[in-house]
C-alpha positions in Angstrom: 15.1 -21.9 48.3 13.3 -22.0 44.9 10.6 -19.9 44.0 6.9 -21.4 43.9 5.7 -22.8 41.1 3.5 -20.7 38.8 -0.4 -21.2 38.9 -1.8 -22.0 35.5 -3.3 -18.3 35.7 -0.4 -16.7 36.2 1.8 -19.0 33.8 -1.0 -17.9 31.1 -1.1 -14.3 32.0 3.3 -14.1 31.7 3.2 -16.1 28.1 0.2 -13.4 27.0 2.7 -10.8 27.9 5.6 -12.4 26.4 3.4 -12.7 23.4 2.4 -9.3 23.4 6.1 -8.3 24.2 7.8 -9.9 21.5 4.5 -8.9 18.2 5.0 -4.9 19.4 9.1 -5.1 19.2 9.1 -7.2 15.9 6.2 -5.1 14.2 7.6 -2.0 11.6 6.5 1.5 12.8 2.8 1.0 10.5 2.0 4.9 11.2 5.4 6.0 9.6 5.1 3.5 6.8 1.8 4.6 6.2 3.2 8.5 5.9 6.0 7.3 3.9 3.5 5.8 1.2 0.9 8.5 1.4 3.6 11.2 0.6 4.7 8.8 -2.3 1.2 8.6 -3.7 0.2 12.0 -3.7 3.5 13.3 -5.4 3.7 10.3 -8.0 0.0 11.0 -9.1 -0.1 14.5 -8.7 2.9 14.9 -10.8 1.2 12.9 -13.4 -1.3 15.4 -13.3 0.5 18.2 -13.4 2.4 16.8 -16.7 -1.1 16.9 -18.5 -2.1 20.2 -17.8 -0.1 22.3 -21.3 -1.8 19.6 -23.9 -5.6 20.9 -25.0 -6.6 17.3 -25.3 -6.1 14.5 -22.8 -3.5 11.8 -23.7 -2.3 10.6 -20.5 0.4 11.7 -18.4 4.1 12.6 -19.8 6.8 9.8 -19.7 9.0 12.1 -16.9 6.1 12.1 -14.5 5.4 8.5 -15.0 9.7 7.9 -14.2 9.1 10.0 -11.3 6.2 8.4 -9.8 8.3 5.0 -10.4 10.9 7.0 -8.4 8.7 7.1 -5.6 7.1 4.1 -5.3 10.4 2.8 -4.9 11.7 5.0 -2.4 9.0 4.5 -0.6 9.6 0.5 -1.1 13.2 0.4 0.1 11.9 2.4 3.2 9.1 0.0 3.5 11.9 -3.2 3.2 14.3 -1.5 5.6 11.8 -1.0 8.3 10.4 -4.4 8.6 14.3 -6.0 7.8 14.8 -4.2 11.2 11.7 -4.9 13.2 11.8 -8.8 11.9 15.6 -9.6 11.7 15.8 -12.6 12.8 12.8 -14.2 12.3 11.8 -17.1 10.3 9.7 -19.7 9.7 5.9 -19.5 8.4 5.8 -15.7 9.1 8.9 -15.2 6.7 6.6 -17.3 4.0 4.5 -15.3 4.3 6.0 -12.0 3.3 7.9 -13.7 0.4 4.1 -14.7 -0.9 2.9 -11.3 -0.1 6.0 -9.9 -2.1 5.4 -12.1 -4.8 1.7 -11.1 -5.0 2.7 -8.0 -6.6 4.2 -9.3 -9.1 1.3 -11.8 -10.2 -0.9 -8.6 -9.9 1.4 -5.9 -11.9 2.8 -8.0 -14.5 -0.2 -9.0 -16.2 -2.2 -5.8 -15.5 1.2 -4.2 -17.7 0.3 -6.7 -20.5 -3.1 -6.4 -20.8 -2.4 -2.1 -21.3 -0.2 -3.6 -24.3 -3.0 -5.4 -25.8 -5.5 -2.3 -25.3 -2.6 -0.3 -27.6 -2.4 -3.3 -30.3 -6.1 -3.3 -30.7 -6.3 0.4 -31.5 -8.2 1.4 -28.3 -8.3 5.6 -27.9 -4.8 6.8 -25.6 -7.5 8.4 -23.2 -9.4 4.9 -22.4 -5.7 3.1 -22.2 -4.8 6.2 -19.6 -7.9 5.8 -17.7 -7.8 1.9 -17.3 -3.6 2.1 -16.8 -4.4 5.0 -13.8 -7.2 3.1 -12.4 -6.3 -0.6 -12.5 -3.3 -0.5 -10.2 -5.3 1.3 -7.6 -7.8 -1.6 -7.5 -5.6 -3.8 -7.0 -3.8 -2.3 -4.6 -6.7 -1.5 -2.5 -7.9 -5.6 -3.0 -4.5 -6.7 -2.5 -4.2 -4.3 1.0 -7.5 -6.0 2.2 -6.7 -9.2 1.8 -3.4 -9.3 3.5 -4.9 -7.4 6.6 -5.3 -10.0 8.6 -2.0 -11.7 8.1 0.2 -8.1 8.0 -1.3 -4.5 9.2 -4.8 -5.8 10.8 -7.2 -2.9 10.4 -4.7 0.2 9.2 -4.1 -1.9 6.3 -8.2 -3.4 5.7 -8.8 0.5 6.4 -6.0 1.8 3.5 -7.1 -0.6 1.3 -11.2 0.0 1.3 -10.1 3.9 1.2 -8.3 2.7 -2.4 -11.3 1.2 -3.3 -13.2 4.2 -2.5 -11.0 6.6 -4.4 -11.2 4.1 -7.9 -15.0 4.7 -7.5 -15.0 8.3 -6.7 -12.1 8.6 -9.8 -14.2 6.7 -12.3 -17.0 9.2 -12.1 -14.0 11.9 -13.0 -13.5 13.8 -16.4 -10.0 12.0 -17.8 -8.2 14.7 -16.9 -9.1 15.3 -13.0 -8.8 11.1 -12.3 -4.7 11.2 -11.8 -5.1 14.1 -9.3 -8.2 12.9 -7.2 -6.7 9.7 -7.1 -3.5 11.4 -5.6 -5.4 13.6 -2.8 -8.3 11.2 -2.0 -5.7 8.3 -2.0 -3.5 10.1 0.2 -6.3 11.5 2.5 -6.6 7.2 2.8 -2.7 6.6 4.1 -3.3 9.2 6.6 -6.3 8.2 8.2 -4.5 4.4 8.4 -1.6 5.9 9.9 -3.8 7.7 12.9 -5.4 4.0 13.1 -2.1 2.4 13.1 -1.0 5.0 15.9 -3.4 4.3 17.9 -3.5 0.4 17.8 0.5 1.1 18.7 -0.4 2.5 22.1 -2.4 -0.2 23.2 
């Protein structure tokens, strides 16, 4: 005998948990991602930091720290990639557009931003105002380009790490030179960790 046809309640309330079933087992662990970038940040621009503290007059942070905060950002990246490669794998279509434009959004942000430092040096601006717009810059961008791809990617850990950005570039700005690489490092990372708690705790509902 075959079993009863569903009522249009009950066929709604099984796709809603189908739905619901299918966005938590294809979405990357965001609290662990969040971790794995905060740790990034605070040792990339607290190294910077650190490499400024022998010189008696500020002139930016040595080339070493700089390699080594590259060396964490992309760490943290290929973490970032490998997670969501195997929370999405599989998956296709508009969602997978997405994330190439979202990946490609970086670019159109960081490759100019890297030109217009170059044209700072050609006009003869002072090193210290090239190493305070070079430190601030990306984090603005960041914290712009985390807010606007909330609602598509993270929801509110994301809006929440990105405004906390923001919030650091303003409390950073009011900085002597020398103290804006290592606010931004604690403050920013002070940010990833309160998105992770969010992100925890939109995971258990």
């Amino acid at each position: 005998m075959s079993d009863p046809a569903l009522s249009p309640q009950e066929a709604s309330n099984l796709l809603s948990s189908t739905a619901k079933q299918v966005q938590q087992s294809t979405r990357p662990p965001g609290a662990l991602l969040y971790i794995v970038w905060g740790g990034a940040w605070v040792v990339g621009y607290t190294t910077m930091w650190a490499s400024t503290l022998g010189s008696r007059s500020y002139s930016g942070p040595a080339q070493w720290a700089i390699v080594v905060m590259i060396v964490c950002f992309s760490i943290a990246g290929v973490v970032t990639a490998i997670l969501i490669q195997r929370s999405t794998w599989g998956i296709g279509g508009a969602s997978s557009r997405y994330k190439a434009y979202f990946g490609l959004t970086w670019l159109v942000a960081f490759v100019p931003w890297w030109f217009s430092t170059l044209a700072l040096d050609r006009a003869s601006v002072s090193p210290q105002a090239i190493g305070i717009v070079m430190t601030l810059t990306p984090v603005i961008l960041i914290a712009v380009i985390y807010c606007a791809a909330s609602p598509l990617f993270g929801g509110e850990p994301m809006f929440v790490a990105g405004a906390w950005l923001g919030f650091t570039a303003i409390i950073a700005s009011f900085m002597h030179a020398r103290w804006v690489l290592v606010v931004i490092g604690v403050v920013g990372m002070v940010g990833f960790v309160v998105a992770a708690v969010v992100a925890k705790l939109k995971e258990r509902e």
